[in-house]
ZADO-1210 file (C-alpha; in nm, 4 decimals, padded with zeros to 6 digits):
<atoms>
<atom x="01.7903" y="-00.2858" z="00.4416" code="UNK" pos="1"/>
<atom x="02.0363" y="-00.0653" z="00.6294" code="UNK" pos="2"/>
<atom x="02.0928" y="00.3057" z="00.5326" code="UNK" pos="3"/>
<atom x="02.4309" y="00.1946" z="00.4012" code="UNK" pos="4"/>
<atom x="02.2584" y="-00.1021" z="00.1970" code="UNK" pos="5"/>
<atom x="02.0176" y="00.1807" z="00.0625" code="UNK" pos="6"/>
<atom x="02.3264" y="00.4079" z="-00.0203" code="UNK" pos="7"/>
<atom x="02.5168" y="00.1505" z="-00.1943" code="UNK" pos="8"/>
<atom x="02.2293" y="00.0517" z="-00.3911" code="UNK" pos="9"/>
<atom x="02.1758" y="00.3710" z="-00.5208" code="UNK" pos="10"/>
<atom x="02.5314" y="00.5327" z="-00.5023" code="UNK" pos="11"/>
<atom x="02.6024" y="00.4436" z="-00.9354" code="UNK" pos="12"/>
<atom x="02.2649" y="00.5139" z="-01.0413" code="UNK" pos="13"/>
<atom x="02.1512" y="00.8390" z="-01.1731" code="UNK" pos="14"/>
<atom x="01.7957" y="00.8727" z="-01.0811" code="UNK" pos="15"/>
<atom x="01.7755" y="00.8727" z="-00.6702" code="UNK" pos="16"/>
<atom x="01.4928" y="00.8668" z="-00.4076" code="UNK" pos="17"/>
<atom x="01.3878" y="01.2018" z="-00.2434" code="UNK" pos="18"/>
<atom x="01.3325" y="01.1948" z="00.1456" code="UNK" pos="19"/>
<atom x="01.0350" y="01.3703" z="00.2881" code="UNK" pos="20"/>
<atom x="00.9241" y="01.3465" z="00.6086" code="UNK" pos="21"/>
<atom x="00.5575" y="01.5099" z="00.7113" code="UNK" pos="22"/>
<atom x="00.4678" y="01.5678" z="01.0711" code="UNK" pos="23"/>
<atom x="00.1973" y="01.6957" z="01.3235" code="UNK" pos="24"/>
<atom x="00.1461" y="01.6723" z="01.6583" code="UNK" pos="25"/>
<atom x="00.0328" y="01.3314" z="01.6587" code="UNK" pos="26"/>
<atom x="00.1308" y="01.1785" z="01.3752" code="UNK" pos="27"/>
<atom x="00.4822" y="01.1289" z="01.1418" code="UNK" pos="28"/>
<atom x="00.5114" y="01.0156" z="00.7916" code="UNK" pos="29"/>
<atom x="00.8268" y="00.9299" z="00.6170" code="UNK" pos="30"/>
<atom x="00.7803" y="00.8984" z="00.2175" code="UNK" pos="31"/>
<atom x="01.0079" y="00.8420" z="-00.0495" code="UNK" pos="32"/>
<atom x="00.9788" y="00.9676" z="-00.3754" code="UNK" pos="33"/>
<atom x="01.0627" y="00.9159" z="-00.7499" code="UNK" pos="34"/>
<atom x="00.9844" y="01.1022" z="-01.0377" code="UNK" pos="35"/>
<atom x="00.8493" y="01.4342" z="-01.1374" code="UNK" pos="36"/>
<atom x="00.5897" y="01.5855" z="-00.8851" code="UNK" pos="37"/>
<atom x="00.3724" y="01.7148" z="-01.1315" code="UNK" pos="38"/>
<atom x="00.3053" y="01.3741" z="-01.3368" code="UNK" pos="39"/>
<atom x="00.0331" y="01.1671" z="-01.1485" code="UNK" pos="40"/>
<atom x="00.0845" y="01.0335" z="-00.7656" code="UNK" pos="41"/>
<atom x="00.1495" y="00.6180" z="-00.7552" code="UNK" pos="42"/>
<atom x="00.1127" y="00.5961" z="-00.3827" code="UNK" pos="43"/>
<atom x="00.2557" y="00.2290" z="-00.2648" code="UNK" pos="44"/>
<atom x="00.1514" y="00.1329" z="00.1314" code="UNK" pos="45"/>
<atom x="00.3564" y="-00.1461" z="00.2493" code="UNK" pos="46"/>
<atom x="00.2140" y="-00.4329" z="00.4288" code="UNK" pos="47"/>
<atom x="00.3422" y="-00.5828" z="00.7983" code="UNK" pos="48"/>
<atom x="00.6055" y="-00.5912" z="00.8789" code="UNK" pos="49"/>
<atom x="00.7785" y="-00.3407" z="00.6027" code="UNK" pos="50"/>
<atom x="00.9584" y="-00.0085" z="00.4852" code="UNK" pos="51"/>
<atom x="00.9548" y="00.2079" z="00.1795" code="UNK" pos="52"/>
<atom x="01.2102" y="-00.0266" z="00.0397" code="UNK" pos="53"/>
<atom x="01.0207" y="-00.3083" z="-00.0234" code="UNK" pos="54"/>
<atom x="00.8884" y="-00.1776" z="-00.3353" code="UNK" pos="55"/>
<atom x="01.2640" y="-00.1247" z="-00.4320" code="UNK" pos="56"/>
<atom x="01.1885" y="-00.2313" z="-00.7807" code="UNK" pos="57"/>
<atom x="00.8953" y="-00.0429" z="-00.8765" code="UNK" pos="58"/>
<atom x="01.0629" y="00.2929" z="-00.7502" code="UNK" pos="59"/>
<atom x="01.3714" y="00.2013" z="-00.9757" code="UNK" pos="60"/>
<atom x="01.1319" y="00.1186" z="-01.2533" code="UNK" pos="61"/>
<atom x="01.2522" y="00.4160" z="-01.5229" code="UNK" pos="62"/>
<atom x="00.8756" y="00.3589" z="-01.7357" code="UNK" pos="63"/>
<atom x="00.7088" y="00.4179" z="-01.4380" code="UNK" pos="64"/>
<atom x="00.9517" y="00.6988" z="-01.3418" code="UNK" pos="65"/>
<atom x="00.8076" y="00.8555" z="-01.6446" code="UNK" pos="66"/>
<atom x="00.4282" y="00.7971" z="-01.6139" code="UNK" pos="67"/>
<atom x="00.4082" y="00.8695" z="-01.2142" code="UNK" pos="68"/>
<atom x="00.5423" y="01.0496" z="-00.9142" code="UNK" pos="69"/>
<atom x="00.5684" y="00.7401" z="-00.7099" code="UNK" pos="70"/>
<atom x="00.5585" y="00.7810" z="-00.3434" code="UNK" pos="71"/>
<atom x="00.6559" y="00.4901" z="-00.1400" code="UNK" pos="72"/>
<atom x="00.5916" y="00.5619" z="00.2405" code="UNK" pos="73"/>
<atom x="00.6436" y="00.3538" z="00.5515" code="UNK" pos="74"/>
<atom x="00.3412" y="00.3352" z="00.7909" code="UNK" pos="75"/>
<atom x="00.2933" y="00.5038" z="01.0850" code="UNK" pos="76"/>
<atom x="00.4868" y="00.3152" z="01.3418" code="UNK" pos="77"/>
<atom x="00.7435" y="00.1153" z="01.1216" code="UNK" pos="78"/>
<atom x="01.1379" y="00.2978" z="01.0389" code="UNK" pos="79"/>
<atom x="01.1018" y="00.6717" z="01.0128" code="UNK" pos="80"/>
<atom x="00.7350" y="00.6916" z="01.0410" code="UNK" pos="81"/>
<atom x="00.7526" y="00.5800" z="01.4759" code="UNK" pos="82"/>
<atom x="00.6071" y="00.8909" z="01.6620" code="UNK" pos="83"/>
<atom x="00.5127" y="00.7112" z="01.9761" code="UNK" pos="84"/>
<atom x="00.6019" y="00.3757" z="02.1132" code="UNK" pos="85"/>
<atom x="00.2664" y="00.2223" z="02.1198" code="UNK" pos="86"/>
<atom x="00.1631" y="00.0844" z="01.7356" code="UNK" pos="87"/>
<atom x="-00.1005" y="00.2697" z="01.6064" code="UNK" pos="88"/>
<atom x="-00.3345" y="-00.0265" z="01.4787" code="UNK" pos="89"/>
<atom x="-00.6544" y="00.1373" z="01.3515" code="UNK" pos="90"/>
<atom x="-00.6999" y="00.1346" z="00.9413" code="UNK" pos="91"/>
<atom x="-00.8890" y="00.4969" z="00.9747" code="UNK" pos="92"/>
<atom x="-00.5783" y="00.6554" z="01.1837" code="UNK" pos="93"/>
<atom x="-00.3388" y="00.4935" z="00.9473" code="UNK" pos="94"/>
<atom x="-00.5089" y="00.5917" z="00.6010" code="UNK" pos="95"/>
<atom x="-00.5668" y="00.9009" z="00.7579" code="UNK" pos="96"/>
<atom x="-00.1867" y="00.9973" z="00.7980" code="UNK" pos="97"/>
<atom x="-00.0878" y="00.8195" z="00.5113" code="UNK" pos="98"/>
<atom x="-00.2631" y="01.0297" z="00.2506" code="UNK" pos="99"/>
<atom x="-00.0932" y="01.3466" z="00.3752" code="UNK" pos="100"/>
<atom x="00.1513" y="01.1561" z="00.0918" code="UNK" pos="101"/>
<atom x="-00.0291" y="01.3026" z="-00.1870" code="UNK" pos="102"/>
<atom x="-00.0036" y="01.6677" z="-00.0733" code="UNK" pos="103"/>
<atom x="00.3660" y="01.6522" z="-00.1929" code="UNK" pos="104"/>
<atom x="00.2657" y="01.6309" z="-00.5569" code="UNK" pos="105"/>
<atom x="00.1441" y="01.9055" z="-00.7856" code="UNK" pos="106"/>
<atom x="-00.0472" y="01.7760" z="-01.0122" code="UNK" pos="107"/>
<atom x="-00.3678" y="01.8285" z="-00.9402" code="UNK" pos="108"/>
<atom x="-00.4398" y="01.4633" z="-01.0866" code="UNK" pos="109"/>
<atom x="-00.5780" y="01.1301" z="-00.8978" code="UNK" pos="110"/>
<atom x="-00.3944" y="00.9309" z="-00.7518" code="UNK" pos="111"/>
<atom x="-00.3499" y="00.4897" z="-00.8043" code="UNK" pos="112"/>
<atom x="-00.3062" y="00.3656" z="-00.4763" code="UNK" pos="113"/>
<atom x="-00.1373" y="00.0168" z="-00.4426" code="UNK" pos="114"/>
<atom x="-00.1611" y="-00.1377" z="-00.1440" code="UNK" pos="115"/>
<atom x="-00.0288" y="-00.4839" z="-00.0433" code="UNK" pos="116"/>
<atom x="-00.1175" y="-00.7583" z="00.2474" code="UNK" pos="117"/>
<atom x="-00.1774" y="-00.5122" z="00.5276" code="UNK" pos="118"/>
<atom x="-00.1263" y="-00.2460" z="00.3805" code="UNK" pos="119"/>
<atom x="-00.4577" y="-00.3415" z="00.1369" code="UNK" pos="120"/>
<atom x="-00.7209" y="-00.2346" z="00.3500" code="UNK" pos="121"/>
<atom x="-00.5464" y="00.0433" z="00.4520" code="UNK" pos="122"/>
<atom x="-00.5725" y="00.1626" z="00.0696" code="UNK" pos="123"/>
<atom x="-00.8824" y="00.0911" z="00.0104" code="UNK" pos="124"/>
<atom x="-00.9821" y="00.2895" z="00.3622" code="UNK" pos="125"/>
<atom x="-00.7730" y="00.6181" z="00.2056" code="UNK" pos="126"/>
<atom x="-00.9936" y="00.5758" z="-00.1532" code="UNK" pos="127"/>
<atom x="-01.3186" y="00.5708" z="00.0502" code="UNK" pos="128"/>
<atom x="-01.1491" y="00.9182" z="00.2639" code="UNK" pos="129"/>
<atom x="-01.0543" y="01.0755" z="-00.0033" code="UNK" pos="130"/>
<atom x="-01.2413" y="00.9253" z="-00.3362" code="UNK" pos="131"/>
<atom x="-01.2112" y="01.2403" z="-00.5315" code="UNK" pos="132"/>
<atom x="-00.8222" y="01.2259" z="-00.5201" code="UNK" pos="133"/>
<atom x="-00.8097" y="00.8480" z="-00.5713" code="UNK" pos="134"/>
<atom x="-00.8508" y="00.7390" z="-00.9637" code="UNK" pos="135"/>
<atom x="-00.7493" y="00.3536" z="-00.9773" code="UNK" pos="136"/>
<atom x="-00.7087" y="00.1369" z="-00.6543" code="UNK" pos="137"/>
<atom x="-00.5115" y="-00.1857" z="-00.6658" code="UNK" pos="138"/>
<atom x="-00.5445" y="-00.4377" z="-00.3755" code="UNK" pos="139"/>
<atom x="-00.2498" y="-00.6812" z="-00.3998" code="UNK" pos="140"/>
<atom x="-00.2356" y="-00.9933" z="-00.1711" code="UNK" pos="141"/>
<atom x="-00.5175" y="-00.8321" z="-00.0155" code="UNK" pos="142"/>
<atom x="-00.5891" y="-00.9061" z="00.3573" code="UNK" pos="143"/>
<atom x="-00.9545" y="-00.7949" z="00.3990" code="UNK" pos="144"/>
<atom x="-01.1006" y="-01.0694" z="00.5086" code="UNK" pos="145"/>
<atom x="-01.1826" y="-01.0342" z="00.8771" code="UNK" pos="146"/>
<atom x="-01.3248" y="-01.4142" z="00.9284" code="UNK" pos="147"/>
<atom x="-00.9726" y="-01.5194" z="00.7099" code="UNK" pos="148"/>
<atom x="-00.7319" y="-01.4068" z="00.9457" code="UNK" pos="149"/>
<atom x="-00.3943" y="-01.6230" z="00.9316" code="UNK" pos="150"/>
<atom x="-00.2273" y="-01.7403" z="01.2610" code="UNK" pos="151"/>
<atom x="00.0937" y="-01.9159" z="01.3096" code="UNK" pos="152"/>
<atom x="00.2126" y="-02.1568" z="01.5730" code="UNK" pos="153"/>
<atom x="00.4667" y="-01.9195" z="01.6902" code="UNK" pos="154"/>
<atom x="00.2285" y="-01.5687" z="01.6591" code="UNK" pos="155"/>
<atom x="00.1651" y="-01.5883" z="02.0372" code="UNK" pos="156"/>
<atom x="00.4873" y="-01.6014" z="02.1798" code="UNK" pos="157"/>
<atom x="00.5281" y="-01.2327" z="01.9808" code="UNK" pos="158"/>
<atom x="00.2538" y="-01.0911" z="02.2555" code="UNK" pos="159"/>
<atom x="00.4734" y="-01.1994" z="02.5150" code="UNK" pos="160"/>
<atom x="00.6807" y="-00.9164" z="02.7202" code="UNK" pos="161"/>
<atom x="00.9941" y="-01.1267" z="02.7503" code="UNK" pos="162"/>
<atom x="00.9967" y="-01.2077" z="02.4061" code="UNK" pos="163"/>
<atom x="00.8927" y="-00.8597" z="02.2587" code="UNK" pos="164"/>
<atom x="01.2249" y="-00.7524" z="02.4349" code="UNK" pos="165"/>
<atom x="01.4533" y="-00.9683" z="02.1635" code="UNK" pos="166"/>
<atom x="01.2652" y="-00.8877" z="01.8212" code="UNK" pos="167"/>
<atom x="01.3028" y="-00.5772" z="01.6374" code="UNK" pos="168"/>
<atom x="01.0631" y="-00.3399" z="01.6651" code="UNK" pos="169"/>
<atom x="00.8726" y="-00.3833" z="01.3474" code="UNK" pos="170"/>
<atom x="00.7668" y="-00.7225" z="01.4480" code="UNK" pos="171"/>
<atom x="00.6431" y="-00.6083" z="01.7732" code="UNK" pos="172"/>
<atom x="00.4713" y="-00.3432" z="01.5476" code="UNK" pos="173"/>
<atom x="00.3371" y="-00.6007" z="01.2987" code="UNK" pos="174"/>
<atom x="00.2254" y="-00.8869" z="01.6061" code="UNK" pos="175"/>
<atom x="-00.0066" y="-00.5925" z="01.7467" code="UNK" pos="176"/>
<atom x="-00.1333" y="-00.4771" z="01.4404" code="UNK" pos="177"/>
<atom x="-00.2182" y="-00.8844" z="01.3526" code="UNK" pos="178"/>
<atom x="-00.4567" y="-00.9124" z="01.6876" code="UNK" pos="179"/>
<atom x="-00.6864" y="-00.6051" z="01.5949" code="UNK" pos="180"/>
<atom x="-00.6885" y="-00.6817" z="01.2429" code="UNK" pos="181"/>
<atom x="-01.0163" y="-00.8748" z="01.2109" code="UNK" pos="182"/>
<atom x="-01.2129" y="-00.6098" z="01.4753" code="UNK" pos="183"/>
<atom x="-01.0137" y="-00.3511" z="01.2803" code="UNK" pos="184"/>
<atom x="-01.1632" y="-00.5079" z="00.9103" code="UNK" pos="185"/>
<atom x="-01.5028" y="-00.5686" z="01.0525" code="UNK" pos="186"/>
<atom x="-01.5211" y="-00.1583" z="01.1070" code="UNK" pos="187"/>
<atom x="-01.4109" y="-00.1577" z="00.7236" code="UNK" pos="188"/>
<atom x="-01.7330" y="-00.3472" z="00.5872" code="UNK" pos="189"/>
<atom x="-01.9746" y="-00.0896" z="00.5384" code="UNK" pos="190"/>
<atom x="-01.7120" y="00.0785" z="00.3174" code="UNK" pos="191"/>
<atom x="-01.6577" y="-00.1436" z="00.0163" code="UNK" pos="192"/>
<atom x="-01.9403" y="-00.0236" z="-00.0836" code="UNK" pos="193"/>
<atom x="-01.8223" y="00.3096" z="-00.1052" code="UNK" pos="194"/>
<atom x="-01.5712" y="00.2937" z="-00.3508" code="UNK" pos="195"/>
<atom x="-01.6685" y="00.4694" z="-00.6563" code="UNK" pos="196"/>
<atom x="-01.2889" y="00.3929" z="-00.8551" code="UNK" pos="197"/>
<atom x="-01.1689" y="00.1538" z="-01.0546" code="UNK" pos="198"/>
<atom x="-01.0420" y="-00.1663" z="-00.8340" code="UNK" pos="199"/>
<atom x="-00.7816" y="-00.4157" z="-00.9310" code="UNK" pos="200"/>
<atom x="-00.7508" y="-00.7384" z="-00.7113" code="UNK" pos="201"/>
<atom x="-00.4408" y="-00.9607" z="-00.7284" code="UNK" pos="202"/>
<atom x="-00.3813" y="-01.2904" z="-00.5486" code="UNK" pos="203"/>
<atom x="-00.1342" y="-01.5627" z="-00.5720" code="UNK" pos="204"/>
<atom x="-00.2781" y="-01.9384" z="-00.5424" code="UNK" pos="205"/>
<atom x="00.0554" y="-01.9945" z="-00.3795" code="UNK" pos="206"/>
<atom x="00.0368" y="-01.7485" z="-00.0806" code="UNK" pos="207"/>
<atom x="00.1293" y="-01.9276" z="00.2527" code="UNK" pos="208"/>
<atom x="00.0756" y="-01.5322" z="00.4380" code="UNK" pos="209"/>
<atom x="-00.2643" y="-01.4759" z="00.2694" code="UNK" pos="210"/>
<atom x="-00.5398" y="-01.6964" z="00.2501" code="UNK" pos="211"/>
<atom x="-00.5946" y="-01.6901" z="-00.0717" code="UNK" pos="212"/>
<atom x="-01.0204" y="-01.6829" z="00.0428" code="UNK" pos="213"/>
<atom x="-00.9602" y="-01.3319" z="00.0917" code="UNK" pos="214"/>
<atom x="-00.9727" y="-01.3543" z="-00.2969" code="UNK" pos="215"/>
<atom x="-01.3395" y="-01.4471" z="-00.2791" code="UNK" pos="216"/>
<atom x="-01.4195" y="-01.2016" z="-00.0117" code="UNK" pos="217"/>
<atom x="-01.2948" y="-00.8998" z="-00.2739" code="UNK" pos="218"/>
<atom x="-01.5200" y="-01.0698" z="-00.5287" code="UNK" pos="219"/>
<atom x="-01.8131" y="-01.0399" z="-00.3281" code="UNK" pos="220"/>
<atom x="-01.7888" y="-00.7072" z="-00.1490" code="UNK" pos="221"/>
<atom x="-01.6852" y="-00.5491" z="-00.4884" code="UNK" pos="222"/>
<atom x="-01.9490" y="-00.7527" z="-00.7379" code="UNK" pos="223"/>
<atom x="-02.1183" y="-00.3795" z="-00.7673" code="UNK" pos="224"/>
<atom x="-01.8003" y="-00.2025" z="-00.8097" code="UNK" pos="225"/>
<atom x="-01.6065" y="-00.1806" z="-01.1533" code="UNK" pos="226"/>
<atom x="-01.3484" y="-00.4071" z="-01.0415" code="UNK" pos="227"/>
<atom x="-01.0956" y="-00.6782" z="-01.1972" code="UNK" pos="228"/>
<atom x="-00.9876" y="-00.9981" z="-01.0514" code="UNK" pos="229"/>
<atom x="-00.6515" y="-01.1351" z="-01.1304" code="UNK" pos="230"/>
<atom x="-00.5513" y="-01.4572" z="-01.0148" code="UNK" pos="231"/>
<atom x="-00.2181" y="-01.6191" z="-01.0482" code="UNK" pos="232"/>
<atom x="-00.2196" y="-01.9783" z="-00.9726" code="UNK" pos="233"/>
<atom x="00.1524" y="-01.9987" z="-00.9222" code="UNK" pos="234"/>
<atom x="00.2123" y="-01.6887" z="-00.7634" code="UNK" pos="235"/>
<atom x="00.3276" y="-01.6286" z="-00.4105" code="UNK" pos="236"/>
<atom x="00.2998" y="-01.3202" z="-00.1873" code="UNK" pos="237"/>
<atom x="00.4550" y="-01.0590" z="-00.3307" code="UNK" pos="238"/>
<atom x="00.2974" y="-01.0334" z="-00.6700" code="UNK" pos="239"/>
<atom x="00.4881" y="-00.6665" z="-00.7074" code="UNK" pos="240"/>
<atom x="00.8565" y="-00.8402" z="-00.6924" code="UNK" pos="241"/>
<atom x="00.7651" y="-01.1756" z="-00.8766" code="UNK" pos="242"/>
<atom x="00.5463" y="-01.0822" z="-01.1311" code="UNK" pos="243"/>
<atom x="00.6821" y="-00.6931" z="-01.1533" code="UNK" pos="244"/>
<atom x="00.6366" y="-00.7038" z="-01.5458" code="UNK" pos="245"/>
<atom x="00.2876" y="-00.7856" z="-01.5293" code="UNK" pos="246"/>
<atom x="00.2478" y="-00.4929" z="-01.2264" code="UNK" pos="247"/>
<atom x="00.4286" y="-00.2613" z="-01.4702" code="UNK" pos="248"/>
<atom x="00.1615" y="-00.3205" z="-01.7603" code="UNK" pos="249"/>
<atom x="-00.0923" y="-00.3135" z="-01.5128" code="UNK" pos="250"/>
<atom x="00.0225" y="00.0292" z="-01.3854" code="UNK" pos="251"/>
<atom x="00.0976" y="00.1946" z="-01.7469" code="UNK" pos="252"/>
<atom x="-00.2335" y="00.1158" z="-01.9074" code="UNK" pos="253"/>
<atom x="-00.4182" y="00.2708" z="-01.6042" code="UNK" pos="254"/>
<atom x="-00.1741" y="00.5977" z="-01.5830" code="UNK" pos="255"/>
<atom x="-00.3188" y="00.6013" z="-02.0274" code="UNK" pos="256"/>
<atom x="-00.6541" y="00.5673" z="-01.9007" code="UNK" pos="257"/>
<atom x="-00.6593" y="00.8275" z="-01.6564" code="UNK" pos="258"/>
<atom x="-00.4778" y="01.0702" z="-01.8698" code="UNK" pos="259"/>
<atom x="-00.7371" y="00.9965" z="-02.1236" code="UNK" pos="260"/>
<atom x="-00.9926" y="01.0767" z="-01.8425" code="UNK" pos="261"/>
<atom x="-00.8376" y="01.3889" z="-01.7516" code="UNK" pos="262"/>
<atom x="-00.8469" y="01.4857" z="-02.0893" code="UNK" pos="263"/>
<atom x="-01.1645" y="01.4353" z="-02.1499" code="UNK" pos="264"/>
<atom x="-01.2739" y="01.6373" z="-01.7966" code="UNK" pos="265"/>
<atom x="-01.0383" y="01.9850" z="-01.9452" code="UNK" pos="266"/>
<atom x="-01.1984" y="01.9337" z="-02.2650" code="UNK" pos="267"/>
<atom x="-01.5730" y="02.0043" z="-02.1264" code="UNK" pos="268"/>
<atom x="-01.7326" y="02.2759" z="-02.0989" code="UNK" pos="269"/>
</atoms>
C-alpha cells in the first residue's frame, strides 16, 4: 500500500493507527499501533517480503481493539524500519530490535506474539529473549524448518546485481534474507526447547510458500512444550486474512486466559 492508500483507508473510520518509530544507533523500528496501551500487547511480525499493513484486518478488528494493544511493526530493513542499506538477516538481531515494540505499552502484562512465514521464527526467537514478557506465542505458516527451505525457479536471478537494480527494495530485502535462512534456523534449534509459553501452530495444507513439512518439524521440536497444532486442509498462506474469524477466536480466548492468569498471580500472597 501507498501512504495515500493507507490514508484513504482510514480517512472515514473513527478508530486510527498510531505511528511510532524507536531508534538507536544501530537499529530503527517503525510500529503501528491500535488500542489502549495499558490492555495487553498483541505484537504481529510480518513475514518476507511485508509491512505493518499486512495485518490490515486484525488492526481494524474493533473485539480485538478491546482485548489488546496491538502493535503491528515492520522488520528491520523493510518500509520505515531501513537503517542501513545492507538487510539485516540474523533472527537474534531482528527479535532483538523488534521487541523494543513492547516497551510502548503500559501494562505491565505479557505479551501474544504472532508471527507469520518469516516472521515465525523470528517470534519464537523474541519468546525465548524475553520469556517473562511473552504469555502465548502463535507460529502461523511457520517457516522453521531449516532442511524445508522453499526455492523457486526464478529465486536466483533476485541475487543478481543487474537484476536487484529493477525490483523494489523489499524483495532485494526478502531474496537475502531467503539464502541465510536455513544457516540462520539451524542457530535457532537449541532454542525450541526453551520456550516455557503456551504455543499455537497453524498451517494451511494448501500453502504453495510454505512447505507444509514445516508443520511436522513444530510437532516435533515442541512435543515437550504445551503446544496446539491446527491444521487447515484447505487453507493457503495467510491463515490471518482467510481464516481471520477463526484467528479472532483464537486470539480472544487466550487474551481470557491470560487475564485469568494475571488474576490469579495479584491474588497471591
Amino acid at each position: 500500500m501507498t501512504e495515500r492508500e493507507v490514508r484513504a483507508h482510514y480517512a472515514g473510520r473513527s478508530v486510527k493507527p498510531r505511528f511510532h518509530t524507536l531508534e538507536t544507533d544501530s537499529t530503527k523500528l517503525f510500529v503501528a499501533s491500535i488500542g489502549a496501551d495499558t490492555l495487553p500487547p498483541l505484537l504481529l511480525i510480518h513475514g518476507a517480503p511485508g509491512a505493518w499493513y499486512g495485518y490490515l484486518r486484525m488492526l481494524d478488528d474493533s473485539l480485538l481493539q478491546q482485548r489488546y494493544h496491538i502493535l503491528s511493526i515492520e522488520r528491520p530493513g523493510y518500509g520505515k524500519s531501513r537503517k542501513r542499506r545492507r538487510a539485516v538477516t540474523s533472527i537474534n538481531q531482528q527479535a532483538a530490535c523488534i521487541s523494543q515494540a513492547l516497551s510502548l505499552n503500559c501494562s505491565r502484562k505479557p505479551a501474544v506474539v504472532l508471527g507469520r512465514s518469516y516472521g515465525a521464527p523470528i517470534a519464537a526467537r523474541l519468546a525465548t529473549l524475553h520469556p517473562d514478557r511473552v504469555g502465548h506465542l502463535y507460529l502461523v505458516s511457520a517457516a522453521i524448518d531449516p532442511d524445508k527451505e522453499k526455492f523457486f525457479w526464478f529465486s536466483g536471478w533476485g541475487r543478481m546485481p543487474f537484476v536487484k537494480l529493477f525490483l523494489p527494495r523489499s524483495l532485494n530485502i526478502a531474496t537475502a534474507e531467503k539464502y541465510s535462512h536455513a544457516a540462520e534456523l539451524r542457530q535457532l534449534l537449541p532454542c525450541w526447547t526453551q520456550l516455557c509459553m503456551p504455543v499455537t501452530v497453524m498451517q494451511g495444507g494448501k500453502d504453495w510458500i510454505i512447505d507444509p513439512g514445516n508443520f511436522d518439524f513444530a510437532r516435533r521440536v515442541l512435543a515437550n512444550t504445551d503446544a496446539r497444532f491446527i491444521y487447515l486442509p484447505d487453507a493457503g498462506h495467510v491463515i490471518t486474512s482467510s481464516h481471520h474469524d477463526l484467528v479472532e477466536e483464537l486470539l480472544l480466548n487466550t487474551a481470557d486466559s491470560l487475564y485469568q492468569q494475571s488474576a490469579l498471580s495479584a491474588r497471591r500472597p
